[in-house]
N, CA, C, O and CB atoms as a CASP TS submission, in Angstrom:
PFRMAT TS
TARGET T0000
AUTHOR 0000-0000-0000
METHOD Language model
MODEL 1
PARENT N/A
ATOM      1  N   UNK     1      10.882 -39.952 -74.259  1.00  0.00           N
ATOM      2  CA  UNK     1      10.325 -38.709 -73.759  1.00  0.00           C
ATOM      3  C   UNK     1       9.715 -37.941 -74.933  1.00  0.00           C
ATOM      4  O   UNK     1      10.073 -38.044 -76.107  1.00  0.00           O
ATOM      5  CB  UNK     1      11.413 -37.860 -73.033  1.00  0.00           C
ATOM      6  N   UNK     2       8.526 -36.979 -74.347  1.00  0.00           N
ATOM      7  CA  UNK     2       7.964 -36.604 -75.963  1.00  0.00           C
ATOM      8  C   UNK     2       9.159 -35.372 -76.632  1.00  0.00           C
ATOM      9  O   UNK     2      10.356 -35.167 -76.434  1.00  0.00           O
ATOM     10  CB  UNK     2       5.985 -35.712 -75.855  1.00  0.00           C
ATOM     11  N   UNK     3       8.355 -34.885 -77.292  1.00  0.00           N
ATOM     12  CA  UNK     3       9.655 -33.711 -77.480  1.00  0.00           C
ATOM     13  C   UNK     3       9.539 -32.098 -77.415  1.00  0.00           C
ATOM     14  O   UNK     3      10.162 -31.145 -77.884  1.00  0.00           O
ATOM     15  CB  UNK     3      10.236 -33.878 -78.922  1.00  0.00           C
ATOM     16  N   UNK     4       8.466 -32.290 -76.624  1.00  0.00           N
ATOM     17  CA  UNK     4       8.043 -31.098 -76.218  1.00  0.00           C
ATOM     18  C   UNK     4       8.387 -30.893 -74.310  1.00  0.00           C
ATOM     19  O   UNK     4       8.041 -30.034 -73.499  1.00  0.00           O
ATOM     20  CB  UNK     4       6.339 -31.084 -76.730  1.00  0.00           C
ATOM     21  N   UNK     5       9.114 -31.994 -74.216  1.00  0.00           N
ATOM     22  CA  UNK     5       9.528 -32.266 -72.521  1.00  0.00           C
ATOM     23  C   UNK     5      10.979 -31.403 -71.950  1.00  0.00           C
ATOM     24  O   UNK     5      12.075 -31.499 -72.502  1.00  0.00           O
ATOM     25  CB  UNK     5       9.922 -34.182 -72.305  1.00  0.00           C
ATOM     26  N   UNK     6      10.762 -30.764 -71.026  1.00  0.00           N
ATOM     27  CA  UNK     6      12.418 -30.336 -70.614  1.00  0.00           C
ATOM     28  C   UNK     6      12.414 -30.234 -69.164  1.00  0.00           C
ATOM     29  O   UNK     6      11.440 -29.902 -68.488  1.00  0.00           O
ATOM     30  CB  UNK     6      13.024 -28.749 -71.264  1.00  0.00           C
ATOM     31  N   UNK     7      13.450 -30.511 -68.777  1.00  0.00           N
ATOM     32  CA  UNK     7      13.827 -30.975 -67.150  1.00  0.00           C
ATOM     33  C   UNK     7      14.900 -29.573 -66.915  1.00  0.00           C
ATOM     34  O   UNK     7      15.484 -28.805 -67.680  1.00  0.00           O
ATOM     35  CB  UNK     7      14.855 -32.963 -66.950  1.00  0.00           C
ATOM     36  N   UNK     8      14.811 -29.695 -65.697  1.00  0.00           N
ATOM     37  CA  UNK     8      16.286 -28.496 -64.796  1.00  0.00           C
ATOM     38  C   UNK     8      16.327 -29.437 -63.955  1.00  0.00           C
ATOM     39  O   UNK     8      15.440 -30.081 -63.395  1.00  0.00           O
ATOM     40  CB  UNK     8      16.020 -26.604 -63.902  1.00  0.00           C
ATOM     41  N   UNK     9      18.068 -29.480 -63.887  1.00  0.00           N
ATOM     42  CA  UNK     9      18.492 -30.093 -63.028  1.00  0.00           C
ATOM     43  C   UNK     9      19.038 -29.236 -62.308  1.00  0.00           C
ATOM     44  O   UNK     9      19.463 -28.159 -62.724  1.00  0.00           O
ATOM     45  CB  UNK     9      19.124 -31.000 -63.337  1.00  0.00           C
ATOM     46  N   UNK    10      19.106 -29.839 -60.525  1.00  0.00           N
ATOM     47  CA  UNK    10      19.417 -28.830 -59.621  1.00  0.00           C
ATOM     48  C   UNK    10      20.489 -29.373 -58.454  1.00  0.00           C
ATOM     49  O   UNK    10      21.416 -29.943 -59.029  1.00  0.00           O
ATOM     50  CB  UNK    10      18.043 -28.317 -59.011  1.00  0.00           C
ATOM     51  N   UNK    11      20.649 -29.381 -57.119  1.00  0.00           N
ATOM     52  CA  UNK    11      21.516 -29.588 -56.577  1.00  0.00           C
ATOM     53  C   UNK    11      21.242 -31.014 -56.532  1.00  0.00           C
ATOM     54  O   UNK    11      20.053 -31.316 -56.630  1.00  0.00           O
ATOM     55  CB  UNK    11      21.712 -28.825 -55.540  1.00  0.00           C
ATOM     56  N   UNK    12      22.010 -31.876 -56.415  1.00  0.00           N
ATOM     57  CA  UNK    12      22.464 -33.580 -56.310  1.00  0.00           C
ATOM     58  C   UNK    12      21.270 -34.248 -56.504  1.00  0.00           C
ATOM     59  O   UNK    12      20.578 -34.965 -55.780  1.00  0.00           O
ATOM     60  CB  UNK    12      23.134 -34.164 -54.783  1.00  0.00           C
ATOM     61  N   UNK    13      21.166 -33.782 -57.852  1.00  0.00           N
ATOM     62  CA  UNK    13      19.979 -35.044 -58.265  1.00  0.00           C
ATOM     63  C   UNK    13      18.203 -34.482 -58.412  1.00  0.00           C
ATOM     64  O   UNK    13      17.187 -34.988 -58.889  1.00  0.00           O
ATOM     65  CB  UNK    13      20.022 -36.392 -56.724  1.00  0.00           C
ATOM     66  N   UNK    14      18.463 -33.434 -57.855  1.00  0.00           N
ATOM     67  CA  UNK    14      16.746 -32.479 -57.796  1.00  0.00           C
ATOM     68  C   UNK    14      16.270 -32.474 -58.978  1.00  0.00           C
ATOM     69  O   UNK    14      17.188 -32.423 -59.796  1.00  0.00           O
ATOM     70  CB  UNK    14      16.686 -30.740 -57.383  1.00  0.00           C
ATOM     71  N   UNK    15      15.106 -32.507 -59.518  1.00  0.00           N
ATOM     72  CA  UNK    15      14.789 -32.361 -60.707  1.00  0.00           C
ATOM     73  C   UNK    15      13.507 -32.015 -60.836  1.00  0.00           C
ATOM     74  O   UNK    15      12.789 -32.520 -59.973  1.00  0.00           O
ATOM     75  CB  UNK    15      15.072 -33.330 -61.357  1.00  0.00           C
ATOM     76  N   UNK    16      12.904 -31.247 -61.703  1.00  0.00           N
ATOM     77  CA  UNK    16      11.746 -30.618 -62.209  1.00  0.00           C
ATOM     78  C   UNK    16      11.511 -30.892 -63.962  1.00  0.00           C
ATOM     79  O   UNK    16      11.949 -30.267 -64.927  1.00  0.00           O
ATOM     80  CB  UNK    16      11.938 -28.999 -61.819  1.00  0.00           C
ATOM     81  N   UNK    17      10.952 -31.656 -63.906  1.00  0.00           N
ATOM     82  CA  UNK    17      10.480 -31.905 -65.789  1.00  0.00           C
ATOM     83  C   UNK    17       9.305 -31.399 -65.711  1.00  0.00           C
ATOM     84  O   UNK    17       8.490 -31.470 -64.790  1.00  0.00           O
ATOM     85  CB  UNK    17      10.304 -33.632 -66.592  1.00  0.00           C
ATOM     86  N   UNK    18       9.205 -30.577 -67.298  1.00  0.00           N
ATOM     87  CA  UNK    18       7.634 -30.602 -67.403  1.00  0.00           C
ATOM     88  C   UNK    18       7.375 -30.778 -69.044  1.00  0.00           C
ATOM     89  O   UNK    18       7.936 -30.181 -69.963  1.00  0.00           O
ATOM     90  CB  UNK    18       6.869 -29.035 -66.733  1.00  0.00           C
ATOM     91  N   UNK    19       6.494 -31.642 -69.089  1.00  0.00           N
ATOM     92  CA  UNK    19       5.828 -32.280 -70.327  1.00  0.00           C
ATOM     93  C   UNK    19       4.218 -31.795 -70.828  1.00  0.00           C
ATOM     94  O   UNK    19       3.221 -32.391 -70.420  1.00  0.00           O
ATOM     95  CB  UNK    19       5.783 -33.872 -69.972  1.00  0.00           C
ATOM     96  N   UNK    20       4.161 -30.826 -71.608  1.00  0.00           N
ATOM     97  CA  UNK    20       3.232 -30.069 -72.061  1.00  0.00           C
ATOM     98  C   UNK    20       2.510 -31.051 -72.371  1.00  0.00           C
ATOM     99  O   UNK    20       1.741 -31.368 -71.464  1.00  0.00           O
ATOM    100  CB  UNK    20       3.490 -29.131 -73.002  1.00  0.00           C
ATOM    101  N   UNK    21       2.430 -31.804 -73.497  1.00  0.00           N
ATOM    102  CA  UNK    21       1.782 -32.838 -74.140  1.00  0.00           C
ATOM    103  C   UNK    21       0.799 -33.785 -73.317  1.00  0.00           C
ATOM    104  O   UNK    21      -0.167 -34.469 -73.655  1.00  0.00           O
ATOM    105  CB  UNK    21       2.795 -33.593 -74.715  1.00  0.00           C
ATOM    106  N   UNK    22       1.556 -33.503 -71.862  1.00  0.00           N
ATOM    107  CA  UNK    22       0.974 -34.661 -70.712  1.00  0.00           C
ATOM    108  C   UNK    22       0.441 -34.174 -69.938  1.00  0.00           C
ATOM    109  O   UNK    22       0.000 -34.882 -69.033  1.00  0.00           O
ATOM    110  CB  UNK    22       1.779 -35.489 -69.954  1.00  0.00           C
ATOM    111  N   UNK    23       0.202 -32.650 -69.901  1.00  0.00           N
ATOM    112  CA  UNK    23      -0.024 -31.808 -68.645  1.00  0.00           C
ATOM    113  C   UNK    23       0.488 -32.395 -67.109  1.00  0.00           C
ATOM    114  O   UNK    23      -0.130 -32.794 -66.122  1.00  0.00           O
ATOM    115  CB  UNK    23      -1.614 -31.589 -68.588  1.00  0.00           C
ATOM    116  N   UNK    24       1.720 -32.260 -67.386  1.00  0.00           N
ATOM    117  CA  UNK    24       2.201 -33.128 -66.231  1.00  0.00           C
ATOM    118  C   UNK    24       3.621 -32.585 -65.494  1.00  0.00           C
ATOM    119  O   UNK    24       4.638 -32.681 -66.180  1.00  0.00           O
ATOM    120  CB  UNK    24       2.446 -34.664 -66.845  1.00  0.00           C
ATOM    121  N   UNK    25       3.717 -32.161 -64.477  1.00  0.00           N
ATOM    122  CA  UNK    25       4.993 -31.805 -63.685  1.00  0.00           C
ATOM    123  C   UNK    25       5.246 -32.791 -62.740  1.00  0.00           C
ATOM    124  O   UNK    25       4.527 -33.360 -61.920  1.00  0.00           O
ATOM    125  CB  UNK    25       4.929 -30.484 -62.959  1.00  0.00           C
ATOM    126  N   UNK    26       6.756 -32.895 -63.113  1.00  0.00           N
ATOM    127  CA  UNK    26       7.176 -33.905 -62.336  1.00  0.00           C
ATOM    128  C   UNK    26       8.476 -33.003 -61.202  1.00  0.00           C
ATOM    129  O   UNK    26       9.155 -32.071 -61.633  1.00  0.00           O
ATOM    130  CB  UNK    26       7.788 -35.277 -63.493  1.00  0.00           C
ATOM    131  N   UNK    27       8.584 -33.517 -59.803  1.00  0.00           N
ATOM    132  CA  UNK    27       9.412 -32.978 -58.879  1.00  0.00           C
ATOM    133  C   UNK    27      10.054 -34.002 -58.386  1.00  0.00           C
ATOM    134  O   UNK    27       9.600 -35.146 -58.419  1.00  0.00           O
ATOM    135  CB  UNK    27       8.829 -32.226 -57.925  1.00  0.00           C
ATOM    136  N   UNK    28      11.032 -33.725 -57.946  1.00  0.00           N
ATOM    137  CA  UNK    28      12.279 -35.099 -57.462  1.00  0.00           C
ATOM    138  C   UNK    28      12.841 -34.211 -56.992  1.00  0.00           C
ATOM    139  O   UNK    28      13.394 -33.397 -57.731  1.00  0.00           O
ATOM    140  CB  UNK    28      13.310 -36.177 -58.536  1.00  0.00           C
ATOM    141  N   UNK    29      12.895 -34.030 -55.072  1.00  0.00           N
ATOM    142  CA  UNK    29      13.565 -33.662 -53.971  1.00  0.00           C
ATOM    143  C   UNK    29      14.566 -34.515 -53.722  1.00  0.00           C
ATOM    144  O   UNK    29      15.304 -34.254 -52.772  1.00  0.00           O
ATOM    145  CB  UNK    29      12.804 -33.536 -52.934  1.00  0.00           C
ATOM    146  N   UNK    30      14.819 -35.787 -54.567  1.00  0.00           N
ATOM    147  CA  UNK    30      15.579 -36.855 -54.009  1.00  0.00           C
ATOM    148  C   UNK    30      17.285 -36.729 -53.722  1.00  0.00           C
ATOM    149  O   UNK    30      17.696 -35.999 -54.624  1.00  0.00           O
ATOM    150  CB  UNK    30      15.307 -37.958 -54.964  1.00  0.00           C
ATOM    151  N   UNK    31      18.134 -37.027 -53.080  1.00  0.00           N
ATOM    152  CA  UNK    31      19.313 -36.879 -52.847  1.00  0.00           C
ATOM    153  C   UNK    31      20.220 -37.592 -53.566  1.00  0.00           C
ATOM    154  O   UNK    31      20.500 -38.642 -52.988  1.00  0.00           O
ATOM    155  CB  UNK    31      19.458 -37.025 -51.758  1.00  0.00           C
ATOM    156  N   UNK    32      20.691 -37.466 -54.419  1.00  0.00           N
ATOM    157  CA  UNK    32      22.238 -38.766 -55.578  1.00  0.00           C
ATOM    158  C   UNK    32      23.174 -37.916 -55.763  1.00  0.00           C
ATOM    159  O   UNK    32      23.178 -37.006 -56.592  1.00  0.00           O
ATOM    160  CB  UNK    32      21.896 -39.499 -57.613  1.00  0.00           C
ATOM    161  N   UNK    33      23.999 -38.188 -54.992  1.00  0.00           N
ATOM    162  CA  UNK    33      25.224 -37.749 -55.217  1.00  0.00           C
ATOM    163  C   UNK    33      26.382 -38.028 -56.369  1.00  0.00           C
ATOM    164  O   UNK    33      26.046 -39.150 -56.747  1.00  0.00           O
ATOM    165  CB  UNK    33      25.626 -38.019 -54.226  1.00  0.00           C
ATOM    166  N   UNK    34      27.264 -37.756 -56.959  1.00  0.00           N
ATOM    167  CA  UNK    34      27.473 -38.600 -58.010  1.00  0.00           C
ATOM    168  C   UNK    34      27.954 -40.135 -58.091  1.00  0.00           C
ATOM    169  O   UNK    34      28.187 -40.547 -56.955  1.00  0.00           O
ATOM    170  CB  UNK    34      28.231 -37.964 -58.613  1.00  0.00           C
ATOM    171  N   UNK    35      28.106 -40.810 -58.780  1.00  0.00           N
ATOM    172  CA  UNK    35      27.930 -42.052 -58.923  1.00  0.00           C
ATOM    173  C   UNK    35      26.607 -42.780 -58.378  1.00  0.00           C
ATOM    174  O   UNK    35      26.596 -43.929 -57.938  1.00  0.00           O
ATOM    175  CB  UNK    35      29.000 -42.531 -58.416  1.00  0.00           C
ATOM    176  N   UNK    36      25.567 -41.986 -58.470  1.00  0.00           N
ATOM    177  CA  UNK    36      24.307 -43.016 -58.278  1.00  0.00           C
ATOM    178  C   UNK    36      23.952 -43.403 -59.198  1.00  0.00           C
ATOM    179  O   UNK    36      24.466 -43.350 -60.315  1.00  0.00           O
ATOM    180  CB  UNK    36      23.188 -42.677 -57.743  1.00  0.00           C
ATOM    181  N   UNK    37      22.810 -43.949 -58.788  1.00  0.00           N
ATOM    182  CA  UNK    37      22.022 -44.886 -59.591  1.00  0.00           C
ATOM    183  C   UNK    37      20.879 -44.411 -60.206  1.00  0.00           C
ATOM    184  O   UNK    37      19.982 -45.179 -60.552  1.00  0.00           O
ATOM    185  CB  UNK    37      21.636 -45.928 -58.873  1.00  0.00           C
ATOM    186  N   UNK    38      20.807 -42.743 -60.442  1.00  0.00           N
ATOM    187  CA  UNK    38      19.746 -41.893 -60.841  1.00  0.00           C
ATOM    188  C   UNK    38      19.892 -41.303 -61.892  1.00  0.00           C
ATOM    189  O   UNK    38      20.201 -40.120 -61.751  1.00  0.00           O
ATOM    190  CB  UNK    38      19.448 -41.044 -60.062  1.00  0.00           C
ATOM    191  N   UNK    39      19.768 -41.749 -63.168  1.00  0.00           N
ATOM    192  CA  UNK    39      19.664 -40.849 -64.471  1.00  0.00           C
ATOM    193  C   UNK    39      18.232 -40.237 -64.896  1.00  0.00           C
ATOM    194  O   UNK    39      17.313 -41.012 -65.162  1.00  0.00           O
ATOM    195  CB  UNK    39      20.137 -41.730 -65.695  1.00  0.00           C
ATOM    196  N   UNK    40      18.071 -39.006 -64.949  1.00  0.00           N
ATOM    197  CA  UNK    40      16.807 -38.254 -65.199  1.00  0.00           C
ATOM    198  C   UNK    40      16.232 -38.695 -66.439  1.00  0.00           C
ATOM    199  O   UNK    40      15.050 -39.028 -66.531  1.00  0.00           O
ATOM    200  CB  UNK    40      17.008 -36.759 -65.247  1.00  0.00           C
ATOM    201  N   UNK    41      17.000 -38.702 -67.339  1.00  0.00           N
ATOM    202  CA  UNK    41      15.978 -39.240 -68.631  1.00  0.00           C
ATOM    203  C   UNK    41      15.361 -40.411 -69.073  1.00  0.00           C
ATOM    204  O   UNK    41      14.432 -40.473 -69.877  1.00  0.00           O
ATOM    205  CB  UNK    41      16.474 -39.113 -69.629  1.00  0.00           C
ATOM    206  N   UNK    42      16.141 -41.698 -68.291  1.00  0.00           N
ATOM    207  CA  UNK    42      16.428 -42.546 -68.234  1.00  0.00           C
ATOM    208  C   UNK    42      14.918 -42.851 -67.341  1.00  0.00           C
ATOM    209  O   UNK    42      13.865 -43.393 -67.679  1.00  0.00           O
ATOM    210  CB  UNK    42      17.838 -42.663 -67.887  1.00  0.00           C
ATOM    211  N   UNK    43      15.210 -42.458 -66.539  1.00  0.00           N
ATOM    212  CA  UNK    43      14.525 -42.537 -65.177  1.00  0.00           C
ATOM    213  C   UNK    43      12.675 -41.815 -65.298  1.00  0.00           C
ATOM    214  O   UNK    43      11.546 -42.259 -65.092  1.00  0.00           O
ATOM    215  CB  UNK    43      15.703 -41.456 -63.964  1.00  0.00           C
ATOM    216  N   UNK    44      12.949 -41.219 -65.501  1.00  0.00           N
ATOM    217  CA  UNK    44      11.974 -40.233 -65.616  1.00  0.00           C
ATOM    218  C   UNK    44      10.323 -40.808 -67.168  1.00  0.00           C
ATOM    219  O   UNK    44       9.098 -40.795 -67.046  1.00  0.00           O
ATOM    220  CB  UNK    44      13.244 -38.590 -66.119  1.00  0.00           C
ATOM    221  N   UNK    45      11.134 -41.163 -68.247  1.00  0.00           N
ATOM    222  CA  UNK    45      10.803 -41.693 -69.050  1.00  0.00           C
ATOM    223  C   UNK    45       9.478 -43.078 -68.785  1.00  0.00           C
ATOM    224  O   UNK    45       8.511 -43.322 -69.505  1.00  0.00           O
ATOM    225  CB  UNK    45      12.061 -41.916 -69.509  1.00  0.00           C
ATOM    226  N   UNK    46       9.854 -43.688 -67.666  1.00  0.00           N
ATOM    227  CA  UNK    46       8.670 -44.719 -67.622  1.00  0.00           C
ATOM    228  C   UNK    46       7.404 -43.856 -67.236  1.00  0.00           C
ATOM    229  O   UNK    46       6.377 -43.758 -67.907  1.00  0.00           O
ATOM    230  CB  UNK    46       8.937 -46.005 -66.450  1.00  0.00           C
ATOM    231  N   UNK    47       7.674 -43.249 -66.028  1.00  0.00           N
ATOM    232  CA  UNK    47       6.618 -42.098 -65.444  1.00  0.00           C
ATOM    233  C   UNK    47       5.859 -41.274 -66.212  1.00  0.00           C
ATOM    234  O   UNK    47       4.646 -41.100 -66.098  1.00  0.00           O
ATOM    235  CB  UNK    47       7.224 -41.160 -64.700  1.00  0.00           C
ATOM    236  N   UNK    48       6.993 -40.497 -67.420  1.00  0.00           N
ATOM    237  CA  UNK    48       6.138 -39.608 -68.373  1.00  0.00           C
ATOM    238  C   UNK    48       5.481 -40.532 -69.106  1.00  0.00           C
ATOM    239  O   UNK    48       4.340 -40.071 -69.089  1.00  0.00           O
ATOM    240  CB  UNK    48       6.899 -38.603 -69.318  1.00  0.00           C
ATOM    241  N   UNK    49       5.423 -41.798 -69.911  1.00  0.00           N
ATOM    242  CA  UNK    49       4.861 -42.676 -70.433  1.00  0.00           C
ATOM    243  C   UNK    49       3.403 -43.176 -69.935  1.00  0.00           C
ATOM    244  O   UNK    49       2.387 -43.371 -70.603  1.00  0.00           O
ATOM    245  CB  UNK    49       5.737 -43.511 -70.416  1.00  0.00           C
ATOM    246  N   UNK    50       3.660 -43.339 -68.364  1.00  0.00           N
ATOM    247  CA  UNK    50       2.065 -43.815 -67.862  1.00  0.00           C
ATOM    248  C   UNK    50       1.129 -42.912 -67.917  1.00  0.00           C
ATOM    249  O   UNK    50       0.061 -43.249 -67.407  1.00  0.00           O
ATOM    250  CB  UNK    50       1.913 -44.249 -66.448  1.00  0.00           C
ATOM    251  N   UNK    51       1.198 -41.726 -68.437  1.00  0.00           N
ATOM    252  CA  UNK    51       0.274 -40.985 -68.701  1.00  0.00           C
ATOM    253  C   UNK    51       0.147 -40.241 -70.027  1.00  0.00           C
ATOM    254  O   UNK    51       0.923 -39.537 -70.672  1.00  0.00           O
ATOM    255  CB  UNK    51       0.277 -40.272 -67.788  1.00  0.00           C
ATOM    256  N   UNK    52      -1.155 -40.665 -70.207  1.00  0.00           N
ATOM    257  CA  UNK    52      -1.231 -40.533 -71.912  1.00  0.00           C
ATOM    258  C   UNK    52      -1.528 -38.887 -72.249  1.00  0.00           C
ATOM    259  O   UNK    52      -2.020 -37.979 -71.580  1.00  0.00           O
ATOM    260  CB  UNK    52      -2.723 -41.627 -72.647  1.00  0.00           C
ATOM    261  N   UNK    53      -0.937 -38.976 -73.727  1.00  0.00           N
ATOM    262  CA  UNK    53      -0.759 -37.718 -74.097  1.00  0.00           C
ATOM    263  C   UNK    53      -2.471 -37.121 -74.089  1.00  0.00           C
ATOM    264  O   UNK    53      -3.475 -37.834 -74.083  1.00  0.00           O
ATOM    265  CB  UNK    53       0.134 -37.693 -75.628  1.00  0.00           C
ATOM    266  N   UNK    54      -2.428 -35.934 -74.091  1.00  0.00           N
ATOM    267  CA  UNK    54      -3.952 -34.864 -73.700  1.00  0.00           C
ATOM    268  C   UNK    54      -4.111 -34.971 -75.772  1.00  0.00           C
ATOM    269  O   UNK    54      -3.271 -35.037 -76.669  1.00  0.00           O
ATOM    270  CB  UNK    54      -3.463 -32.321 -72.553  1.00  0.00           C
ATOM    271  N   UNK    55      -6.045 -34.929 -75.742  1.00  0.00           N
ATOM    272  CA  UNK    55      -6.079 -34.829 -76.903  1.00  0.00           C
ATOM    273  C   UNK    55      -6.005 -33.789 -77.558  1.00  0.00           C
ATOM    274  O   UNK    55      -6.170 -32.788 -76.861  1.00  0.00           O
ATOM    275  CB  UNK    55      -6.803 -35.270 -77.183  1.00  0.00           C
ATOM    276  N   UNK    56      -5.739 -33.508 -79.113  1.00  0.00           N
ATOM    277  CA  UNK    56      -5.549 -32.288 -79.671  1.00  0.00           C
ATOM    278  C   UNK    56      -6.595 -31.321 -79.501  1.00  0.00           C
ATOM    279  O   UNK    56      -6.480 -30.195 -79.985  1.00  0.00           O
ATOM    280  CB  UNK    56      -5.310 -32.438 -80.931  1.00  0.00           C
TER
END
């Protein structure tokens, strides 16, 4: 993830990242309760990657 990226996490799994570098917001309404199979950084990381950083 770059390092200008920060996520809120919200009720069971909701998530909002936003990555300046990428001009890019990401939203996840999705439902994981604990013990899923959903880690945000983890997870999130291929997605922020397919889109290339904005030039200086």
């Amino acid at each position: 993830m770059p390092e200008d990226a920060f996520y809120m996490s919200g009720y069971d799994g909701q998530v909002v990242a936003v990555v300046p570098s990428r001009d890019l917001v990401v939203v996840r309404l999705g439902l994981s309760r604990n013990g899923s199979d959903w880690e945000s950084a983890r997870d999130l990381a291929p997605l922020v990657n397919a889109f290339p950083a904005r030039a200086p």
